[in-house]
Backbone as XML, in Angstrom:
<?xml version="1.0"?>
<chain id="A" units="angstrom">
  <residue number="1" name="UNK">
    <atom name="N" x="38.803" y="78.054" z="-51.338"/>
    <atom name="CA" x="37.370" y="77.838" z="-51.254"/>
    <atom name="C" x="36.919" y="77.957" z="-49.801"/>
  </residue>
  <residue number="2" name="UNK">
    <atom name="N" x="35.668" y="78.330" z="-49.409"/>
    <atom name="CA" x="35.522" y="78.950" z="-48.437"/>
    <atom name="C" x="34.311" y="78.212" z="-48.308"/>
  </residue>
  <residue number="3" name="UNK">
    <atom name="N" x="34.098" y="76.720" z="-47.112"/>
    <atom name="CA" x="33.352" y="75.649" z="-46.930"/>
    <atom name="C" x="32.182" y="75.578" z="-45.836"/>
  </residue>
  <residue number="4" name="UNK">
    <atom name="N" x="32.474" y="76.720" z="-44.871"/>
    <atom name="CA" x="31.968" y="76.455" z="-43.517"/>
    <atom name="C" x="30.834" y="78.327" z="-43.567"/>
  </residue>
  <residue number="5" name="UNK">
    <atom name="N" x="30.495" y="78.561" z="-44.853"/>
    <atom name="CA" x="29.827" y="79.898" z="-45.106"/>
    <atom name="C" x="28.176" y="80.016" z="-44.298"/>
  </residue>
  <residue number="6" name="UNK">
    <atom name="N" x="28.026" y="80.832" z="-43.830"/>
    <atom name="CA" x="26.566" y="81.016" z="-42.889"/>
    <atom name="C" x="25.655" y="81.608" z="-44.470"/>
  </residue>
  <residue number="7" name="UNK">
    <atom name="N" x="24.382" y="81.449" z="-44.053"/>
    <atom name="CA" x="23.047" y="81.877" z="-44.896"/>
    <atom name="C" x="23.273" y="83.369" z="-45.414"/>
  </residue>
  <residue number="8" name="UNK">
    <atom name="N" x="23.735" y="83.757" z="-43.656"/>
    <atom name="CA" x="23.802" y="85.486" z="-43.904"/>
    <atom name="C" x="24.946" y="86.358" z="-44.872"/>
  </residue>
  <residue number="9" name="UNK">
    <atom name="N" x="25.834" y="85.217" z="-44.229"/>
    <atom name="CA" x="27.283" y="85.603" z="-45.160"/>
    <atom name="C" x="27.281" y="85.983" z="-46.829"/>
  </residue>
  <residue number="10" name="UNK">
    <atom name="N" x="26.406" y="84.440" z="-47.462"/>
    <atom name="CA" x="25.901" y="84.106" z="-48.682"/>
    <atom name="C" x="25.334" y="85.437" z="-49.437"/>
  </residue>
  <residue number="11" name="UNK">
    <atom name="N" x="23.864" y="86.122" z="-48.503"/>
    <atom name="CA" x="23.094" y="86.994" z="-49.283"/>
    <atom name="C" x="23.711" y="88.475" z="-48.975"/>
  </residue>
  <residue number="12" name="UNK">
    <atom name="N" x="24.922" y="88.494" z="-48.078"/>
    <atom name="CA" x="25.508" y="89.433" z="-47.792"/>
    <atom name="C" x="26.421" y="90.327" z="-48.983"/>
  </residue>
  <residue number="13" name="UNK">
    <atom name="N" x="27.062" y="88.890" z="-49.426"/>
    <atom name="CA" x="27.786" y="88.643" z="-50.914"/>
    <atom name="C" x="26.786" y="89.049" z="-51.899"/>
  </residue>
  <residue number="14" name="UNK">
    <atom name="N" x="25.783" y="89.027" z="-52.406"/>
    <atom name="CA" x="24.553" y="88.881" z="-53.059"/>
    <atom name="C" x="23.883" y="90.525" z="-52.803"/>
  </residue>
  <residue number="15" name="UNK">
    <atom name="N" x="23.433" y="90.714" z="-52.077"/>
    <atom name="CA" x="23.665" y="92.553" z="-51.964"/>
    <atom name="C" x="24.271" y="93.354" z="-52.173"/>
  </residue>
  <residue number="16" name="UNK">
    <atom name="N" x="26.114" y="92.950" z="-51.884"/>
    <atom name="CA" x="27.407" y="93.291" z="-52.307"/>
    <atom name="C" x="26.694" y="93.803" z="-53.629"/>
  </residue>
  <residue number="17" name="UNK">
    <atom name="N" x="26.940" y="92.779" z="-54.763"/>
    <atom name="CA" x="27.208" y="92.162" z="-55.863"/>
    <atom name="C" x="25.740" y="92.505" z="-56.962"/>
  </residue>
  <residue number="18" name="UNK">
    <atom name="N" x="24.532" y="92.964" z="-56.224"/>
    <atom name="CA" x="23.527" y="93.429" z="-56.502"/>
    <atom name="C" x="23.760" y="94.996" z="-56.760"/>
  </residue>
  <residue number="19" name="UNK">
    <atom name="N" x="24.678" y="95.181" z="-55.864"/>
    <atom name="CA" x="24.640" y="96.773" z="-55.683"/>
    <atom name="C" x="25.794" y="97.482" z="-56.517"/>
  </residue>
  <residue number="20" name="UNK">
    <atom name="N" x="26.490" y="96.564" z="-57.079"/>
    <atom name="CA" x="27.343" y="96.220" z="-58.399"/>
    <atom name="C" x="27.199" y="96.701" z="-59.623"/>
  </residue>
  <residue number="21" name="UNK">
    <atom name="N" x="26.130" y="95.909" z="-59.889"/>
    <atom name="CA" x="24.712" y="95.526" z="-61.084"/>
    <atom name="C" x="25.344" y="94.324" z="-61.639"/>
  </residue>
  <residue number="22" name="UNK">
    <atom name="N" x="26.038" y="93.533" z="-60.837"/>
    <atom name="CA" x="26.114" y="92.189" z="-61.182"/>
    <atom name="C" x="25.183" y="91.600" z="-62.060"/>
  </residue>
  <residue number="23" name="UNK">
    <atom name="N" x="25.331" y="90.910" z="-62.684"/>
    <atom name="CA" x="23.525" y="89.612" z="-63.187"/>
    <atom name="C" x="23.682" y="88.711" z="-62.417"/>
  </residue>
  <residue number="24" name="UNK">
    <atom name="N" x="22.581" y="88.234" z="-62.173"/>
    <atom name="CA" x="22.239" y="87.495" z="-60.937"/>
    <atom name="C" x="22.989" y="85.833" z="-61.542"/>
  </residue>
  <residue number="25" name="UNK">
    <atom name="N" x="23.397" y="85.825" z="-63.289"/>
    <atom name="CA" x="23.625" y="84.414" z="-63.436"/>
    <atom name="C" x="25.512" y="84.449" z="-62.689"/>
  </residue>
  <residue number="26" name="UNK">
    <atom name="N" x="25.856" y="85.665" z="-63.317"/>
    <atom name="CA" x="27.134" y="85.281" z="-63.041"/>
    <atom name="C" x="27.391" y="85.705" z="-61.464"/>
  </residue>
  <residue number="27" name="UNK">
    <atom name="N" x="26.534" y="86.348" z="-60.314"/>
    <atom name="CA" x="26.596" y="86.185" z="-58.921"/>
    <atom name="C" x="26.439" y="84.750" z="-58.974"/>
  </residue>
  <residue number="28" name="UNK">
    <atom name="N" x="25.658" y="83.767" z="-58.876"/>
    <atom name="CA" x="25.802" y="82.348" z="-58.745"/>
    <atom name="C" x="27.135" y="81.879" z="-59.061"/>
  </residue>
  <residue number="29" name="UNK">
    <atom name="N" x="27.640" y="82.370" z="-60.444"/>
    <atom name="CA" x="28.841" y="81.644" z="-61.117"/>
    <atom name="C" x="29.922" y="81.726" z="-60.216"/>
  </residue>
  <residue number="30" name="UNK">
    <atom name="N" x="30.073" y="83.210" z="-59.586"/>
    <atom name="CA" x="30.865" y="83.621" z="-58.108"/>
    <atom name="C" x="31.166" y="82.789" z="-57.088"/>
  </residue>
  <residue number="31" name="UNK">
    <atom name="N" x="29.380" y="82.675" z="-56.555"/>
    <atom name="CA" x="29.318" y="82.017" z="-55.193"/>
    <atom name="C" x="29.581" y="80.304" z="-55.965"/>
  </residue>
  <residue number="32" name="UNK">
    <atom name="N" x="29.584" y="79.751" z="-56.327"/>
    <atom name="CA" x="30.005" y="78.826" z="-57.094"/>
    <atom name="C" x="31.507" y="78.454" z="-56.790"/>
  </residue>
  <residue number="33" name="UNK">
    <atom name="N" x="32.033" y="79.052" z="-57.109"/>
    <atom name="CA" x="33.553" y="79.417" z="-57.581"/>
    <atom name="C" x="34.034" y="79.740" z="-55.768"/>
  </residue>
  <residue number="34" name="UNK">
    <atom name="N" x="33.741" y="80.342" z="-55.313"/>
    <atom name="CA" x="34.184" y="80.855" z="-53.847"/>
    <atom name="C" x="33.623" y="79.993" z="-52.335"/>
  </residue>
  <residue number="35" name="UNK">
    <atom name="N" x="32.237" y="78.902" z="-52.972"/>
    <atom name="CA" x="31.718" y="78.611" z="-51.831"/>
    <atom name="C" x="31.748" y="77.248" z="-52.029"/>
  </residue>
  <residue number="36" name="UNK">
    <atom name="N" x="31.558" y="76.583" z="-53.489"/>
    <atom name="CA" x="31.169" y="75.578" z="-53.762"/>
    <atom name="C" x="29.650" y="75.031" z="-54.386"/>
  </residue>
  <residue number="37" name="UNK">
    <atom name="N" x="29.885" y="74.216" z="-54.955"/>
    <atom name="CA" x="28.450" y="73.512" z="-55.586"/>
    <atom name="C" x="27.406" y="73.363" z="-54.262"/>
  </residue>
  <residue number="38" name="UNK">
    <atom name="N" x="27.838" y="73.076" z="-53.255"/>
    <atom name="CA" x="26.305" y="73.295" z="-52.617"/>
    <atom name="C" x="25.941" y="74.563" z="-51.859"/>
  </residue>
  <residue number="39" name="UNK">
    <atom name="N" x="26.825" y="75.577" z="-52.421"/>
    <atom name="CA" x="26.254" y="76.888" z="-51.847"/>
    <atom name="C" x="24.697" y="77.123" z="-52.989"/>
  </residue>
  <residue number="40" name="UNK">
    <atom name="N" x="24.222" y="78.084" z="-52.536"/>
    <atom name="CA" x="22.579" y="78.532" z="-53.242"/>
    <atom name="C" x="22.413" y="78.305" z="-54.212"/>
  </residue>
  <residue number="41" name="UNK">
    <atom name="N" x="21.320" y="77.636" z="-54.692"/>
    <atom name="CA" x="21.219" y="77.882" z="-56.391"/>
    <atom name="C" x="21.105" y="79.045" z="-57.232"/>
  </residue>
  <residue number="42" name="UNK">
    <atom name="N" x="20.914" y="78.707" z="-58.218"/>
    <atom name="CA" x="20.852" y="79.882" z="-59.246"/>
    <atom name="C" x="19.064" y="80.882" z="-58.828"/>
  </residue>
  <residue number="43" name="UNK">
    <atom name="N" x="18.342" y="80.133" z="-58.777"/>
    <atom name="CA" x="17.145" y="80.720" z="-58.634"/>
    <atom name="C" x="16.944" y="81.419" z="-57.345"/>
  </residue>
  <residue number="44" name="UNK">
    <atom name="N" x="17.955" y="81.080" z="-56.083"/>
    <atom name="CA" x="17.389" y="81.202" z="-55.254"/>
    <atom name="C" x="17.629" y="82.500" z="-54.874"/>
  </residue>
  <residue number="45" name="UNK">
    <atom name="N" x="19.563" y="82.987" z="-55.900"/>
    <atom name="CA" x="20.049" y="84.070" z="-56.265"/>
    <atom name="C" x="18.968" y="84.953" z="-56.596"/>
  </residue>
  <residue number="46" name="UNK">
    <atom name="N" x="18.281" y="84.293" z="-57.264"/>
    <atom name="CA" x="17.656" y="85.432" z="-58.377"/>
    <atom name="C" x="16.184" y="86.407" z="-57.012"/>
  </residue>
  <residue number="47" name="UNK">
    <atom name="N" x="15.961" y="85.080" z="-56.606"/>
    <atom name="CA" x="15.100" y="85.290" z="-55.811"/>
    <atom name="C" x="15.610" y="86.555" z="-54.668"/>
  </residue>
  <residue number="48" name="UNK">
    <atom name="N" x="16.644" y="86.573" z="-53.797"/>
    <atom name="CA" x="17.699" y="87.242" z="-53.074"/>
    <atom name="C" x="17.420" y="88.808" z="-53.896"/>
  </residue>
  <residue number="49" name="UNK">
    <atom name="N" x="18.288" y="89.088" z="-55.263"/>
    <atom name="CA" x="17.940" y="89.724" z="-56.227"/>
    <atom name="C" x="16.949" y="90.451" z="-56.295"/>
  </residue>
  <residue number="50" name="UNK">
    <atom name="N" x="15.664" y="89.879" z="-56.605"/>
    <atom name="CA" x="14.586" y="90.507" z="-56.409"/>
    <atom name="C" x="14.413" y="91.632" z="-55.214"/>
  </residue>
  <residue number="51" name="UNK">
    <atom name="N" x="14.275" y="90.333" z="-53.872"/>
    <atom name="CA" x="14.066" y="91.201" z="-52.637"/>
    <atom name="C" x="14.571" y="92.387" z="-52.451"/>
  </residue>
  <residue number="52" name="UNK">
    <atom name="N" x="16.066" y="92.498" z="-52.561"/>
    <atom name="CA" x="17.111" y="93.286" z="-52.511"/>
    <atom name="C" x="16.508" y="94.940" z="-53.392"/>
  </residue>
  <residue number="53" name="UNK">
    <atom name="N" x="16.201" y="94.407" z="-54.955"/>
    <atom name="CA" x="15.593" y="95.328" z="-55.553"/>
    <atom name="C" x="14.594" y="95.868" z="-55.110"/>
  </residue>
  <residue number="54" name="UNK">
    <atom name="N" x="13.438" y="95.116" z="-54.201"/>
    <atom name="CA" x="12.276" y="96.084" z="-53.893"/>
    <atom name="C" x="12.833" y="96.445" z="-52.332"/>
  </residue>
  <residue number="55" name="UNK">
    <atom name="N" x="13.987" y="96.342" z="-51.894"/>
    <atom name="CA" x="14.275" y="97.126" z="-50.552"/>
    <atom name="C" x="14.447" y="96.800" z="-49.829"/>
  </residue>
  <residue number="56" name="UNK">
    <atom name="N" x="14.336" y="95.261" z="-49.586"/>
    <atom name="CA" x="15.180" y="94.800" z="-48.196"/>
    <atom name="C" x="16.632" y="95.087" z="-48.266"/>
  </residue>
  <residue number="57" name="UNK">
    <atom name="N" x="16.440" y="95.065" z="-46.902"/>
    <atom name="CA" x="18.213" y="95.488" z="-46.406"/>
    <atom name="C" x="18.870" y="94.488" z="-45.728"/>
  </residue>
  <residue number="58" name="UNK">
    <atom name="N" x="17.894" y="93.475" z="-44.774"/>
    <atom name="CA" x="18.213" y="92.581" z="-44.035"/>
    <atom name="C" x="18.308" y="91.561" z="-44.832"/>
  </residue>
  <residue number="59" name="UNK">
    <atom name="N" x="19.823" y="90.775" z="-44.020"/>
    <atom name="CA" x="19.814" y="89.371" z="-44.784"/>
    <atom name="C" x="19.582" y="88.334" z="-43.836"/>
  </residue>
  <residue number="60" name="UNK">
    <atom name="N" x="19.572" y="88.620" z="-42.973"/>
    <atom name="CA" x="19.165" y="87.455" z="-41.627"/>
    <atom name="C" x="17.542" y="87.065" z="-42.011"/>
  </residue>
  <residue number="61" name="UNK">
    <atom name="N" x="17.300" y="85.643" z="-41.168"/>
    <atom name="CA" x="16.005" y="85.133" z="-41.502"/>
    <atom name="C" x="15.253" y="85.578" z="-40.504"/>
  </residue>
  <residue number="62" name="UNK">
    <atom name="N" x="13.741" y="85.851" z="-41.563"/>
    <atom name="CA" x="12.644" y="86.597" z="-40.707"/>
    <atom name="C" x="12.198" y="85.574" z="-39.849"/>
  </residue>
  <residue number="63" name="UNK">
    <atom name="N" x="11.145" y="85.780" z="-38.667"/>
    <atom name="CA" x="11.153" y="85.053" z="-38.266"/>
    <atom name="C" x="9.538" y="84.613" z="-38.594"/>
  </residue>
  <residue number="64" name="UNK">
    <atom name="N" x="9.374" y="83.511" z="-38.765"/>
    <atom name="CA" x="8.465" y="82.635" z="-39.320"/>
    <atom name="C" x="7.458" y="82.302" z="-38.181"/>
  </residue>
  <residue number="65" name="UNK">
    <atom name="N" x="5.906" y="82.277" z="-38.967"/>
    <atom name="CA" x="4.811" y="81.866" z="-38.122"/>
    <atom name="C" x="5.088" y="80.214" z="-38.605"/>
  </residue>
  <residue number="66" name="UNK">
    <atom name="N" x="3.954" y="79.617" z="-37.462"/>
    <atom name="CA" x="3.835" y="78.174" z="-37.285"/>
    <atom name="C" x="3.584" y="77.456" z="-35.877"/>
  </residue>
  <residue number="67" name="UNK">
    <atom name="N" x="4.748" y="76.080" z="-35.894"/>
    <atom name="CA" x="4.432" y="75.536" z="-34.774"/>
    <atom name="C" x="5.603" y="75.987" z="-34.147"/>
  </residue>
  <residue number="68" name="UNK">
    <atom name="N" x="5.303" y="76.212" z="-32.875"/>
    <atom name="CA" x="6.259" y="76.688" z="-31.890"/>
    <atom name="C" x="7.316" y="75.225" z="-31.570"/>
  </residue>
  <residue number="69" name="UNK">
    <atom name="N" x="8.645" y="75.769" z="-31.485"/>
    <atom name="CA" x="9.863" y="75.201" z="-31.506"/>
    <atom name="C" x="9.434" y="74.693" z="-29.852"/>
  </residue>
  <residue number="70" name="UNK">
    <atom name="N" x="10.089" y="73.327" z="-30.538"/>
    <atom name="CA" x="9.919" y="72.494" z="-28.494"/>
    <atom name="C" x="11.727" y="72.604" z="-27.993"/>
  </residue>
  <residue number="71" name="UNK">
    <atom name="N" x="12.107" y="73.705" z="-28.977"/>
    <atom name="CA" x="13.463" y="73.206" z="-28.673"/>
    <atom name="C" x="14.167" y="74.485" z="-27.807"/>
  </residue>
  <residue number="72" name="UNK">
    <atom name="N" x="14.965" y="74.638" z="-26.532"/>
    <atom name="CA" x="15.014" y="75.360" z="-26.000"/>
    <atom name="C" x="16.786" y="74.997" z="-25.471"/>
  </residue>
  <residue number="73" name="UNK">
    <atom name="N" x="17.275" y="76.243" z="-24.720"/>
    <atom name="CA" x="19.133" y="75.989" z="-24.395"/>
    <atom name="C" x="19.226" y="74.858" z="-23.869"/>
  </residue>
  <residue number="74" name="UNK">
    <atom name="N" x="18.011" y="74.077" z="-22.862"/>
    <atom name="CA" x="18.624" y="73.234" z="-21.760"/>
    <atom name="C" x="18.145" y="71.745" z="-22.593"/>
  </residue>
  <residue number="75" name="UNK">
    <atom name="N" x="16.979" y="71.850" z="-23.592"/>
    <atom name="CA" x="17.083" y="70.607" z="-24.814"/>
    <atom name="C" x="18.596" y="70.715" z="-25.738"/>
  </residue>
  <residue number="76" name="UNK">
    <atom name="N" x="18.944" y="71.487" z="-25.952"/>
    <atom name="CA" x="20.144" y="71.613" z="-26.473"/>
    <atom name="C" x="21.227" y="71.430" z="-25.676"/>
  </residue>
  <residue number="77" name="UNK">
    <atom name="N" x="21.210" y="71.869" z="-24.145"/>
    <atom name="CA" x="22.435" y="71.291" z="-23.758"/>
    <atom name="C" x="22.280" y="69.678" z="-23.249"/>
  </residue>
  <residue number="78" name="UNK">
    <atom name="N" x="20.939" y="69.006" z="-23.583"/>
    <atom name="CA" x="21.364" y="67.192" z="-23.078"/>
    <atom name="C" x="21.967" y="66.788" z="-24.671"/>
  </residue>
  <residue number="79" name="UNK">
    <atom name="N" x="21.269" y="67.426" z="-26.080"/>
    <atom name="CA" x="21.804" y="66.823" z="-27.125"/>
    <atom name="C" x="22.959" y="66.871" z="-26.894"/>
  </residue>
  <residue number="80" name="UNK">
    <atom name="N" x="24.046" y="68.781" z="-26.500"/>
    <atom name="CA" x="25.344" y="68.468" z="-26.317"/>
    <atom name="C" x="25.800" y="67.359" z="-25.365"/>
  </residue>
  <residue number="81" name="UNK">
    <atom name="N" x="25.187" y="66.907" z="-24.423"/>
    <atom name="CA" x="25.579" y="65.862" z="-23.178"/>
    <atom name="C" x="25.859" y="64.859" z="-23.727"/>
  </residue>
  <residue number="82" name="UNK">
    <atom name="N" x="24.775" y="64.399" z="-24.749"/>
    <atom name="CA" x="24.811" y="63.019" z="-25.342"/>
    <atom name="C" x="25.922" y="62.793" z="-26.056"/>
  </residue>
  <residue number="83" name="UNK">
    <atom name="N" x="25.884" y="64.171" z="-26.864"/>
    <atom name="CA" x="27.424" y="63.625" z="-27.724"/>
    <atom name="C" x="28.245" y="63.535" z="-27.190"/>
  </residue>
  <residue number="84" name="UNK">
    <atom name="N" x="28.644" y="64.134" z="-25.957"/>
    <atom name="CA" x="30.080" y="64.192" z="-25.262"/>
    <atom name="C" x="30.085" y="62.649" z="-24.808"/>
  </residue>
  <residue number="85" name="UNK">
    <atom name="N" x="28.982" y="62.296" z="-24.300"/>
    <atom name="CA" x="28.918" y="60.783" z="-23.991"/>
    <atom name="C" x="29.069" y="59.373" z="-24.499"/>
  </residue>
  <residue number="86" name="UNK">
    <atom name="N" x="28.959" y="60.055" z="-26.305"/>
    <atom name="CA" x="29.319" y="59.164" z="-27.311"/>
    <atom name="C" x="29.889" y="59.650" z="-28.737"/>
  </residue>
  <residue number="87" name="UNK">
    <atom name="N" x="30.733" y="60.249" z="-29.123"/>
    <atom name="CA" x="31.292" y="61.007" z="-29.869"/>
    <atom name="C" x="30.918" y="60.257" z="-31.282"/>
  </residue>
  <residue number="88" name="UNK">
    <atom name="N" x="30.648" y="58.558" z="-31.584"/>
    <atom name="CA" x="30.074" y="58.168" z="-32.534"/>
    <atom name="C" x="29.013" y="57.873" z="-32.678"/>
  </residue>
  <residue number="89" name="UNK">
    <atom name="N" x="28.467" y="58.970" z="-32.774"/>
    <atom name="CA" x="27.138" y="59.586" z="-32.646"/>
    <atom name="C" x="26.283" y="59.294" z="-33.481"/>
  </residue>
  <residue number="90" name="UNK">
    <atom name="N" x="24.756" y="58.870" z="-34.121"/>
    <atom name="CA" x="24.241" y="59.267" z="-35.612"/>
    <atom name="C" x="23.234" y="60.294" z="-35.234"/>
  </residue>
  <residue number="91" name="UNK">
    <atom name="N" x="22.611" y="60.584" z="-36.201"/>
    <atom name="CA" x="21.559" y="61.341" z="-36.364"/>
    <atom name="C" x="20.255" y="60.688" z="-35.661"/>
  </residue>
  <residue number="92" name="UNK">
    <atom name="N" x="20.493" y="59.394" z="-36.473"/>
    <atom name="CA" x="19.433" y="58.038" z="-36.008"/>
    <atom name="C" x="19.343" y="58.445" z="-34.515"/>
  </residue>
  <residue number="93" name="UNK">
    <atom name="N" x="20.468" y="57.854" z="-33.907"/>
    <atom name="CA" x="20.452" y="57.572" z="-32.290"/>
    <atom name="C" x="19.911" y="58.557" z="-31.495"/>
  </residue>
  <residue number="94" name="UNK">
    <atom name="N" x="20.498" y="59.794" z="-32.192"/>
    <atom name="CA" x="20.102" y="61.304" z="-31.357"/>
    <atom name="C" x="18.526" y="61.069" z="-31.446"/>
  </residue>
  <residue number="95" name="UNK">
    <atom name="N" x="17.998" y="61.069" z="-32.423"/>
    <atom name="CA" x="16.288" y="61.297" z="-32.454"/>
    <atom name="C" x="16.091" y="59.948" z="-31.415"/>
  </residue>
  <residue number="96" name="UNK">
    <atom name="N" x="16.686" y="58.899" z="-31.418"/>
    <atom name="CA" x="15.526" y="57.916" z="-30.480"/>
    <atom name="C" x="15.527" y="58.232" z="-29.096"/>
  </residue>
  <residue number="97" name="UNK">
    <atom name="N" x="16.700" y="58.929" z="-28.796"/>
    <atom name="CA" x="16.972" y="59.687" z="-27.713"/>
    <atom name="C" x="15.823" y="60.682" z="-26.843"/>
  </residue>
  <residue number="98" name="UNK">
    <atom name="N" x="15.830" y="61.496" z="-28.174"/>
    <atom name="CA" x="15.083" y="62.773" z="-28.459"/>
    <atom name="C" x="14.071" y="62.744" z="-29.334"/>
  </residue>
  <residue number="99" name="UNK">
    <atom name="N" x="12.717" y="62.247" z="-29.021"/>
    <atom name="CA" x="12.256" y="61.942" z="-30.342"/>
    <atom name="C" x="11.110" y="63.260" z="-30.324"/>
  </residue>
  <residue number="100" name="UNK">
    <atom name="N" x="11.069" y="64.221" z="-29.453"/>
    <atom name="CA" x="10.601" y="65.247" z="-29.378"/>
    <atom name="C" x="11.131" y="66.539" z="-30.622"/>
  </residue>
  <residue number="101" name="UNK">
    <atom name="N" x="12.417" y="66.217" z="-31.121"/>
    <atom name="CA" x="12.771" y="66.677" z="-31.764"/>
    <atom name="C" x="13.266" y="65.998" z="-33.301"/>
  </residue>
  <residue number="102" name="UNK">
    <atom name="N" x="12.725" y="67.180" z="-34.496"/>
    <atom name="CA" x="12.695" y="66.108" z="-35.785"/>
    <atom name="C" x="13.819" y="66.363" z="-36.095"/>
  </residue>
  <residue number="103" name="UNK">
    <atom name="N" x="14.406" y="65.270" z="-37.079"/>
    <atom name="CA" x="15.850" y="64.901" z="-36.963"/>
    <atom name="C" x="16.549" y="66.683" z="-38.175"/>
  </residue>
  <residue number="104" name="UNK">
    <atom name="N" x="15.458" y="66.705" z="-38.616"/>
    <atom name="CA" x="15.971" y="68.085" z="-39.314"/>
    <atom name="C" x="16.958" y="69.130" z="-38.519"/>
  </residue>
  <residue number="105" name="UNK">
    <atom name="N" x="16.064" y="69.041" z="-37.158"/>
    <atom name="CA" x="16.751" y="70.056" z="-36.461"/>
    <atom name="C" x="17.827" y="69.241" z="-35.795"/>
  </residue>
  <residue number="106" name="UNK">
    <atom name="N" x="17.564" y="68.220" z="-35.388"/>
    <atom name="CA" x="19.121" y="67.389" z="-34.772"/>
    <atom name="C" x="20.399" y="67.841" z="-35.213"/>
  </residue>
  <residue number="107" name="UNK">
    <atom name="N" x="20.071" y="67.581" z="-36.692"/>
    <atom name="CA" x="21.167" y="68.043" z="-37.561"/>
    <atom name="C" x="21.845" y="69.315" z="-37.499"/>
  </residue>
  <residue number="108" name="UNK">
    <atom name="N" x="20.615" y="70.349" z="-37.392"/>
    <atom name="CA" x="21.184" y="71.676" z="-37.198"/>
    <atom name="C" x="21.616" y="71.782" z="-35.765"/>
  </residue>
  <residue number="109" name="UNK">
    <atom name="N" x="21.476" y="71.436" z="-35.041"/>
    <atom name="CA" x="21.850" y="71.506" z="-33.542"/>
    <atom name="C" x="23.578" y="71.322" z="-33.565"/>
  </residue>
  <residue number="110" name="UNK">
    <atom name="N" x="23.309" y="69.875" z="-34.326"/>
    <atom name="CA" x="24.689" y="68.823" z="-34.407"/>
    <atom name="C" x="25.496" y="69.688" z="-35.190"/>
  </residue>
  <residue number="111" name="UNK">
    <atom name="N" x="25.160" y="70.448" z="-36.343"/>
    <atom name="CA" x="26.029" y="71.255" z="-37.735"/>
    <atom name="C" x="26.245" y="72.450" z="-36.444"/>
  </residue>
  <residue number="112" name="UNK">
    <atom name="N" x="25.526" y="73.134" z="-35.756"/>
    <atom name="CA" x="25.851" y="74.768" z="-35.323"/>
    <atom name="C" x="26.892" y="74.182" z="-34.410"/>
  </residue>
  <residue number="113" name="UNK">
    <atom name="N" x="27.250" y="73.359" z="-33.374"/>
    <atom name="CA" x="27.909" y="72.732" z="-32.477"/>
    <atom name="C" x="29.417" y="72.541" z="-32.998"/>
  </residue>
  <residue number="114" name="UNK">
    <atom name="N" x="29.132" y="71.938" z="-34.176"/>
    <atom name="CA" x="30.173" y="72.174" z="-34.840"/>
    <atom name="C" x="31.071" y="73.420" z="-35.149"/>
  </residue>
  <residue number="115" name="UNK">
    <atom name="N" x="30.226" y="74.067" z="-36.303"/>
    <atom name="CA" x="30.721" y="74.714" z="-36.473"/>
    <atom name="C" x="30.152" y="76.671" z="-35.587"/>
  </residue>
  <residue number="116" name="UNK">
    <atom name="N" x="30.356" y="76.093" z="-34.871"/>
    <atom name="CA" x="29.961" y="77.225" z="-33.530"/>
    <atom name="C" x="30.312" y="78.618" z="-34.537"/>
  </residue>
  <residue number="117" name="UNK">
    <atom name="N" x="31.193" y="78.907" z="-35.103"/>
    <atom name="CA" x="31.611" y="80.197" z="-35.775"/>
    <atom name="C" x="29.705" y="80.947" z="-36.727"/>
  </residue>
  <residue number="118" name="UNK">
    <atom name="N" x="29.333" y="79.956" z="-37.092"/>
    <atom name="CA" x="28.654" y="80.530" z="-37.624"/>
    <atom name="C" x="27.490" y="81.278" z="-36.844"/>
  </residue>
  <residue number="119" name="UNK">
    <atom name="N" x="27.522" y="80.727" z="-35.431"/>
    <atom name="CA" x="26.630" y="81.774" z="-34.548"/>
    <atom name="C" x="26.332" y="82.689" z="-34.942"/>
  </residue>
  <residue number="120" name="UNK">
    <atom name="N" x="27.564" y="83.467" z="-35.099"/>
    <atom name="CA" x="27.970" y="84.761" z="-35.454"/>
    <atom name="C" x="26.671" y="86.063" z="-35.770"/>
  </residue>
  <residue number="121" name="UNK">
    <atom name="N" x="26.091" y="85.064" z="-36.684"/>
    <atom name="CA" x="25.328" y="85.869" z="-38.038"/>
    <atom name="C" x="23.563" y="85.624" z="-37.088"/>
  </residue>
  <residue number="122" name="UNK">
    <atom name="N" x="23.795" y="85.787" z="-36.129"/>
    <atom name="CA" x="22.338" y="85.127" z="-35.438"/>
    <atom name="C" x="21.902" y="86.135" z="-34.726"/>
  </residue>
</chain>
């Protein structure tokens, strides 16, 4: 089973497997089987599916209007500071720290840090 899978990796599989003529139930049943229960849902497959059919090629994420990110390398390198400074770390603590940043992204900061491999796909 294959635990530590990026977004891109996922719909990469899913294009594969589109281009197949897979059905989109048993691509889930796949990524299921190869990634685990909290890889994508079934719909979200289907959704992937779709796109794929009217012509996207890209599986990386577009990049989204909104509020501009307060989050930048050198906010990211005090989160890394902090942890090095306390390795029993929470999520909690990081935001009171940082309360400029919502704990959503803490997390992702804290998850990419981790698992740095998944850069990769960025």
């Amino acid at each position: 089973m294959i635990s530590d899978d990026a977004d891109c990796e996922v719909r990469s599989v899913i294009r594969l497997l589109n281009a197949k003529k897979v059905k989109p139930v048993e691509m889930h049943r796949q990524l299921v089987e190869i990634y685990g229960e909290n890889v994508m849902t079934d719909g979200m497959v289907r959704k992937w599916v779709r796109q794929f059919n009217d012509g996207r090629t890209n599986v990386h994420d577009e990049e989204r209007s909104g509020r501009p990110s307060v989050v930048n390398d050198g906010l990211v390198a005090k989160v890394n500071e902090k942890i090095r400074e306390n390795r029993r770390f929470t999520i909690r603590m990081l935001f009171d720290e940082f309360p400029q940043i919502s704990k959503t992204v803490l997390r992702e900061i804290v998850t990419n840090r981790l698992n740095y491999r998944k850069l990769c796909c960025r």
